[in-house]
C-alpha positions in Angstrom: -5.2 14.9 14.9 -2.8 14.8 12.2 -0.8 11.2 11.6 2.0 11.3 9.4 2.5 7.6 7.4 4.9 6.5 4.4 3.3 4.6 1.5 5.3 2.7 -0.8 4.7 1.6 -4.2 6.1 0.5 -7.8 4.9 -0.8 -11.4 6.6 -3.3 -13.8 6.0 -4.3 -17.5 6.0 -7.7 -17.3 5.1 -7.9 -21.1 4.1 -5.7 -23.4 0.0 -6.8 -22.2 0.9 -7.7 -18.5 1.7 -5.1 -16.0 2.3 -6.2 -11.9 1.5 -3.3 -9.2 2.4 -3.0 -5.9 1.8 -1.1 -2.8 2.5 -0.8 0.5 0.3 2.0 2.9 1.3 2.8 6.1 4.9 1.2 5.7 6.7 3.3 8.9 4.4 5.1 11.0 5.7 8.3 12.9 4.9 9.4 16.2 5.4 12.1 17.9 5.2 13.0 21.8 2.8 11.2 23.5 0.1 10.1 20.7 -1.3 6.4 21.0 -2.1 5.2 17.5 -3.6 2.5 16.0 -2.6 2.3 11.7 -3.1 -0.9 10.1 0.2 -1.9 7.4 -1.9 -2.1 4.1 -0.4 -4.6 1.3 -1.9 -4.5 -2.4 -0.5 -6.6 -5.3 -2.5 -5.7 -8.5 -2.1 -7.3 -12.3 -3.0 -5.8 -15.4 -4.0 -7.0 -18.7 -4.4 -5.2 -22.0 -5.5 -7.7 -24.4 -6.5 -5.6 -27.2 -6.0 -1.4 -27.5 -8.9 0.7 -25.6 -9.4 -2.8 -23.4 -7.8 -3.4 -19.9 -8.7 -6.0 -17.1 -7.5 -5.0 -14.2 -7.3 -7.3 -10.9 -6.3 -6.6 -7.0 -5.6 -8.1 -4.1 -5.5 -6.3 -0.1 -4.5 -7.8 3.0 -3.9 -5.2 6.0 -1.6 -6.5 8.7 -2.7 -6.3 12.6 -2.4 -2.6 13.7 0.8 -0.7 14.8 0.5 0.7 18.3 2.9 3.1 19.5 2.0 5.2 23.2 4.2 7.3 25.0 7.5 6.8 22.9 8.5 10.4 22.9 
């Protein structure tokens, strides 16, 4: 069964070297008739750093949040 989801996400230069990432998955989930589903909210927060040209480090961090249940909300 198909179960549409929003994901959110953006990118800043911090500095010319330093770049900040986030996301969010499953921001809103959508329902539809009388589907019971279970979606974890997954947040990433990500930093990169290009010291030197044809070089990047690259670090992330996850957390998902306690699943979303929706039944029977039609």
């Amino acid at each position: 069964m198909y179960t549409p989801k929003f994901d959110l996400g953006g990118l800043a230069d911090l500095t010319p070297t330093h770049l900040l990432g986030m996301s969010i998955s499953n921001a809103k989930t959508l329902w539809y008739r009388e589907v019971t589903t279970s979606i974890p909210m997954i947040l990433k927060l990500g930093l990169s750093y290009h010291p030197i040209t044809g070089l990047k480090l690259n670090g992330e961090v996850e957390q998902a949040q306690s699943p979303i249940t929706y039944s029977n909300l039609a």
